[in-house]
C-alpha positions in Angstrom: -51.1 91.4 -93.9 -47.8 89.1 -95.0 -46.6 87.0 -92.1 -43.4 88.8 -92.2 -45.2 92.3 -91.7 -47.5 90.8 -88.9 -44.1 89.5 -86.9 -42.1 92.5 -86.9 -45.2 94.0 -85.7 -45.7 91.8 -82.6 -42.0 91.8 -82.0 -42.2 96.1 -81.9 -45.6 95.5 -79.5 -43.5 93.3 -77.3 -40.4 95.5 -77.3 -42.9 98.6 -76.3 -44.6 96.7 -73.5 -41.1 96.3 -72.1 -39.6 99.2 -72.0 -43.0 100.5 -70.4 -43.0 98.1 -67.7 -39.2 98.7 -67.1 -40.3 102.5 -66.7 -43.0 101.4 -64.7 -40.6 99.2 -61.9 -39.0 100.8 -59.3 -35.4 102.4 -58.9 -33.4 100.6 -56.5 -29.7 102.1 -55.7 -27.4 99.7 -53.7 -25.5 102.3 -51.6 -24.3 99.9 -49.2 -22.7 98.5 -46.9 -19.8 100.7 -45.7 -17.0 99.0 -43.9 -13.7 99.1 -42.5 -10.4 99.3 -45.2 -9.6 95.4 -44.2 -13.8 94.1 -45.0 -14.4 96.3 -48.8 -14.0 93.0 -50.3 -16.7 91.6 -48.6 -18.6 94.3 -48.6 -18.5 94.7 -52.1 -19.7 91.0 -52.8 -22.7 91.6 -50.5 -23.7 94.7 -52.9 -23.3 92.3 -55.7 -26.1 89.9 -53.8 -28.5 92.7 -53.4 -28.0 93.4 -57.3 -28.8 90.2 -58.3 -31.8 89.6 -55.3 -33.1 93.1 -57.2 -33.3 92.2 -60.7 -36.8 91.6 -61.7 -38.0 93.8 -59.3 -36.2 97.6 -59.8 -34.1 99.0 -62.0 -31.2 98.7 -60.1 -28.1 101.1 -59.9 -24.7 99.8 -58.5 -22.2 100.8 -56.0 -20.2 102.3 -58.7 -22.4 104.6 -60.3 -23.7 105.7 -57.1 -20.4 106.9 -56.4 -20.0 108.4 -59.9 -23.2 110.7 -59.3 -22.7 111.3 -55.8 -19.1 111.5 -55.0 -16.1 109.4 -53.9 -17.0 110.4 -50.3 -20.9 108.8 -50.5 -20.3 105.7 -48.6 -18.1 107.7 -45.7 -21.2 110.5 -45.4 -23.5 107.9 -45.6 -21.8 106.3 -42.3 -22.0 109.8 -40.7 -25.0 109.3 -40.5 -25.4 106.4 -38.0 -27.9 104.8 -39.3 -30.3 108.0 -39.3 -33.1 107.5 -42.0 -33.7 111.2 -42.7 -29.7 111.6 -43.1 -29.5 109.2 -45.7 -32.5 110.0 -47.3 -31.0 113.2 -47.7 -27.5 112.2 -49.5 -29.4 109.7 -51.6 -32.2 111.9 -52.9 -30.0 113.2 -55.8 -30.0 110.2 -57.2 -33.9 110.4 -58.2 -34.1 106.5 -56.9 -37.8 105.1 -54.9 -35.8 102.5 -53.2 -31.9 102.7 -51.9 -30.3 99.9 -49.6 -27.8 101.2 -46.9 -26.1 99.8 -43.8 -22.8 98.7 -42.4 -20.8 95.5 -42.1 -18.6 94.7 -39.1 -16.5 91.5 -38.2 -16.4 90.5 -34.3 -13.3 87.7 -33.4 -15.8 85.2 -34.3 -18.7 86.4 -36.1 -19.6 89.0 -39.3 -22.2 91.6 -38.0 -24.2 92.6 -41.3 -26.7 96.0 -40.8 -28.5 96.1 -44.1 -32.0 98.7 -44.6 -33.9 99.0 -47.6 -35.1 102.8 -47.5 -38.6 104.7 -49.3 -36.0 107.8 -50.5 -38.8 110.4 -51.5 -40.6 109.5 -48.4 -37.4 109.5 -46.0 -38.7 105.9 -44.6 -37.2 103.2 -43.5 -39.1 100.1 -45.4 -37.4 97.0 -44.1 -33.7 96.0 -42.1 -31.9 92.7 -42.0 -30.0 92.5 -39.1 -27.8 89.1 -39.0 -24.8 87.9 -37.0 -22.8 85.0 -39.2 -20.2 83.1 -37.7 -17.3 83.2 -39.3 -16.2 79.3 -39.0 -19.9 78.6 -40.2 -19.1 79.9 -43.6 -22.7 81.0 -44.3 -22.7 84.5 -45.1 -23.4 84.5 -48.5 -25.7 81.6 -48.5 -27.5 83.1 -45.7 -27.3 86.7 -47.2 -28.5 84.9 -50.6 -31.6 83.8 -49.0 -32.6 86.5 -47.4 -31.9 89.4 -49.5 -34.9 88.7 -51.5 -37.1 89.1 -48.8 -35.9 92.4 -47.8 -36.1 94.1 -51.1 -39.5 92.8 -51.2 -39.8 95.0 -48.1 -41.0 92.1 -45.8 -39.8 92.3 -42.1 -38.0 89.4 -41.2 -39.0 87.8 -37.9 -36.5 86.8 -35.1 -35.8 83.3 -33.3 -35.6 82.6 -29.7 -32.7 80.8 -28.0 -33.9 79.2 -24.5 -30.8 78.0 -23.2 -31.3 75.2 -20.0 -28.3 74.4 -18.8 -27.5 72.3 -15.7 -25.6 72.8 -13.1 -28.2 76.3 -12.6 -24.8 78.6 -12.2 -23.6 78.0 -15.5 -22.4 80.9 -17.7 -24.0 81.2 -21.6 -22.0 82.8 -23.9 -23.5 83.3 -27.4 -22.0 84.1 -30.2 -18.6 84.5 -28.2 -20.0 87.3 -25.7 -21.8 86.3 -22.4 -25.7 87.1 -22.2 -26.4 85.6 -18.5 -26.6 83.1 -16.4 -28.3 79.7 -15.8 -31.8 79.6 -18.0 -32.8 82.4 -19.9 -34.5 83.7 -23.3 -32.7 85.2 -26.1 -33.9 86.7 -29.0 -31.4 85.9 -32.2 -31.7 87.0 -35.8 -32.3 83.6 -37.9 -29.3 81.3 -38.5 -26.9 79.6 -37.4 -25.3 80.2 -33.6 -22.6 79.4 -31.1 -23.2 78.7 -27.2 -21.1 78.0 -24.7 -21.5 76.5 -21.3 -19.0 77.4 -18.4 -19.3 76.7 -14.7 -16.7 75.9 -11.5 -15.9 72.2 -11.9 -17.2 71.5 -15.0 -15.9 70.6 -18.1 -17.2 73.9 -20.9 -19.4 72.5 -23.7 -19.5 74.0 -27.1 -23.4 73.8 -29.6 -24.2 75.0 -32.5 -27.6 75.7 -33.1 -29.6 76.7 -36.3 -32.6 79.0 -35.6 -35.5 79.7 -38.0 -37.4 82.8 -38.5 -40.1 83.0 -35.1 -38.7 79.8 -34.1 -38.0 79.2 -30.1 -35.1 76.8 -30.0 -35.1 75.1 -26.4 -31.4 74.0 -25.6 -30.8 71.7 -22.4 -27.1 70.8 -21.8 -26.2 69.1 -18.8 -22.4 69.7 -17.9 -19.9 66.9 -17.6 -18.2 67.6 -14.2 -14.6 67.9 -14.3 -12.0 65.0 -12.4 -12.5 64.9 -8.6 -15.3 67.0 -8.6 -18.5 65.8 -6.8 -21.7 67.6 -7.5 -23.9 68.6 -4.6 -26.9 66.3 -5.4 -25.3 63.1 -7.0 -28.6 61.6 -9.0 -30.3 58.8 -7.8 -28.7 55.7 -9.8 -25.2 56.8 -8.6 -26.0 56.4 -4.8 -24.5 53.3 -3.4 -27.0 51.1 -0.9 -25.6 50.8 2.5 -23.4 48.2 3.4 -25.5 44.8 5.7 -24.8 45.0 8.9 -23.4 41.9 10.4 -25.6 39.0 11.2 -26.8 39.4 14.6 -25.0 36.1 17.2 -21.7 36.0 15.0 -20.0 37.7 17.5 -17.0 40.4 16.5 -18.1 39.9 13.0 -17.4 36.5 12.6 -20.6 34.6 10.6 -22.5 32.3 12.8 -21.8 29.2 10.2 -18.0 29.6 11.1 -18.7 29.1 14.7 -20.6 26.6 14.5 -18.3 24.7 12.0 -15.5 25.0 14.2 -17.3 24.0 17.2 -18.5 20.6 15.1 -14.3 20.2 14.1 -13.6 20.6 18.1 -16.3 18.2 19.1 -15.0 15.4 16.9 -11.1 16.2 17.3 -12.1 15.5 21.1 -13.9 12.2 20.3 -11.2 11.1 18.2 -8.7 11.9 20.5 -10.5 9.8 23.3 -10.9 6.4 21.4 -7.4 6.7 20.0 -6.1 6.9 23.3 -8.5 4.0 24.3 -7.1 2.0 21.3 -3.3 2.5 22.2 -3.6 1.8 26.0 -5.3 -1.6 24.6 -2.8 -2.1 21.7 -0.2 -1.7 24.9 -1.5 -4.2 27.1 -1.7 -6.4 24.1 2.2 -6.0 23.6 2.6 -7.5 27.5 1.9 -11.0 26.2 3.7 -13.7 28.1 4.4 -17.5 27.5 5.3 -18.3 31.5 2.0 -16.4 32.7 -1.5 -17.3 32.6 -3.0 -14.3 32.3 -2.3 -13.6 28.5 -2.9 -9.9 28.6 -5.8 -9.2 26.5 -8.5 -10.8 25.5 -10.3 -11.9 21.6 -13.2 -9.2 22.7 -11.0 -6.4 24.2 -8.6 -6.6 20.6 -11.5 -6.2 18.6 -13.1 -3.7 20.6 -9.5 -2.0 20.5 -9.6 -2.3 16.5 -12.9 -0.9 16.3 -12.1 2.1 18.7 -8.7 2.9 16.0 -11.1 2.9 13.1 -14.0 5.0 14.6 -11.1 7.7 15.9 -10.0 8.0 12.5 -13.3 8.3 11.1 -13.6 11.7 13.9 -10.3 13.0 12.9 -11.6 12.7 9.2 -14.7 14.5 10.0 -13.0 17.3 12.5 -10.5 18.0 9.4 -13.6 18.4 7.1 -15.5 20.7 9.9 -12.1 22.9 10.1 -11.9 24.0 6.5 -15.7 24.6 6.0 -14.8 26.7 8.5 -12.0 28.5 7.1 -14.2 28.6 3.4 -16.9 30.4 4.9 -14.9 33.1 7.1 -13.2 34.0 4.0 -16.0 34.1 1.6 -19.1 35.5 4.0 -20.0 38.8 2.6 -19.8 41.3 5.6 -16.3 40.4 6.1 -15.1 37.5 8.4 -13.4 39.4 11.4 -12.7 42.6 13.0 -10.9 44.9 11.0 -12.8 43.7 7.3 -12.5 46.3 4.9 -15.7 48.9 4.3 -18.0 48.2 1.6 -16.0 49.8 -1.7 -12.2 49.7 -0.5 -10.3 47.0 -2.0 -9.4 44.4 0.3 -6.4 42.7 1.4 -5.7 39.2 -0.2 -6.1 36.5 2.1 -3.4 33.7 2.8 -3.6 30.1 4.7 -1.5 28.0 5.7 -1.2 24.4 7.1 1.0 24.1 10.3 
């Protein structure tokens, strides 16, 4: 046989095998989603997806030519039917389709709600449903429609995640997805993808996640609120208790420390001793200031004069020493922890600068 002859030949054998195994696929009819006037856009684009997901798999027939065979009114009767299998069955069997995809797309404040079911027409079945909720901020419907399209024409049933939501204070509000679902810690069961929580509670500051949850995944979530300005919680944690403040060493007497006292006491003693010999020193200096030529006594003697000069220096030496005793004194009134009199500030309040002075 010429080469020619023999390719034409396996090009008709391929060409047959084809169409045979198109006719052997499944029909698929994307008669979905209906939607409000203001969301057809949207709607149409997600029968577009399931098209495309389809390919390879059915021999799929469009929105458009559904409504060609069945009406302008399809979509609208097919809503009548709130979601009722045998109902839609019923509109769709004219068609002469296995497979048909229904549901219904709705748009919250924040979120699309997308209703999709892939249904066994002859049978009046309901194969498989997608049920997602996409926030509208995320900007993730098609991407999340795109990935899991496929698995719904394929008739798999798509498991659900878990949200476990722990916040802290206990009395804190969850919202998810923009409507509130309970309080304090609790389980939710959310269709895969991505999802908004809030935390709200009296005195607190509200906190805002965004969580991503994977088919039979259990996401834990554990947010502890901020509390708001001036707001004390009832059980402050450990590391924010303050110790309590030393009491005052025992003998200081009215709160004074005990190394004041005795500081002063030291100042007194040698203020008194110098005061003594420096009186003893002038009342000899005096007598020495008598001195007369015409009498014999000569008013003081070589040892009184230097016992006189020695009785000056020593007095000077105490009056030193007392001056030193007086301001350790002072240093360590104003610088002993505890406070250094009656009336010291409590541990945490600012205190009062100190001032000196010198008389």
């Amino acid at each position: 046989m010429p080469r020619a002859e023999a390719a034409i030949l396996a090009a008709a054998t391929a060409l047959f095998a084809a169409a045979a195994a198109a006719r052997e696929r499944p029909r698929l009819a994307v008669a979905g989603p209906s939607s409000p006037p203001y969301l057809i856009g949207i709607a149409d684009e997600i029968a577009k997806l399931a098209l495309q997901s389809g390919r390879g798999r059915y021999r799929t027939m469009g929105l458009d030519e559904v409504q060609r065979k069945l009406g302008g009114d399809a979509l609208d009767r097919l809503a009548g039917c709130d979601g009722k299998v045998d109902c839609e069955a019923r509109i769709l069997a004219p068609l002469g389709v296995d497979r048909a995809l229904t549901g219904s797309l709705a748009q919250t404040e924040t979120a699309y709600e997308v209703h999709l079911r892939l249904l066994d027409v002859p049978a009046a079945r309901l194969v498989a449903s997608l049920d997602r909720t996409v926030l509208i901020a995320s900007r993730r419907l098609e991407a999340d429609l795109s990935e899991a399209l496929p698995r719904l024409l394929s008739g798999e049933a798509e498991a659900n995640g878990t949200i476990a939501a722990r916040p802290s204070p206990a009395n804190a509000t969850v919202e998810l997805d923009g409507a509130p679902v309970g309080i304090g810690e609790l389980d939710r069961s959310v269709a895969p993808g991505k999802h908004r929580l809030v935390f709200r509670a009296p005195g607190y500051l509200d906190t805002e996640r965004w969580v991503t949850v994977a088919p039979g995944q259990t996401l834990e979530v554990a947010e502890r609120l901020v509390p708001t300005s001036g707001h004390v919680e009832a059980e402050p944690p450990p590391e924010a208790k303050r110790a309590p403040a030393a009491a005052p060493e025992a003998g200081a007497g009215g709160g004074v420390p005990a190394a004041t006292i005795v500081a002063a006491a030291v100042a007194a003693g040698l203020f008194g001793g110098g005061l003594y010999l420096g009186l003893q020193s002038n009342a000899l200096d005096h007598r020495a200031g008598q001195f007369d030529l015409n009498q014999v006594d000569q008013g003081l003697t070589r040892a009184q004069a230097l016992t006189a000069v020695q009785d000056a220096r020593v007095a000077n030496y105490l009056f030193i020493g007392s001056a030193a005793a007086l301001a350790v004194a002072v240093i360590v009134a104003v610088l002993a922890p505890g406070g250094s009199a009656p009336g010291t500030p409590a541990y945490g309040a600012p205190a009062p600068a100190a001032t000196w002075s010198l008389p």
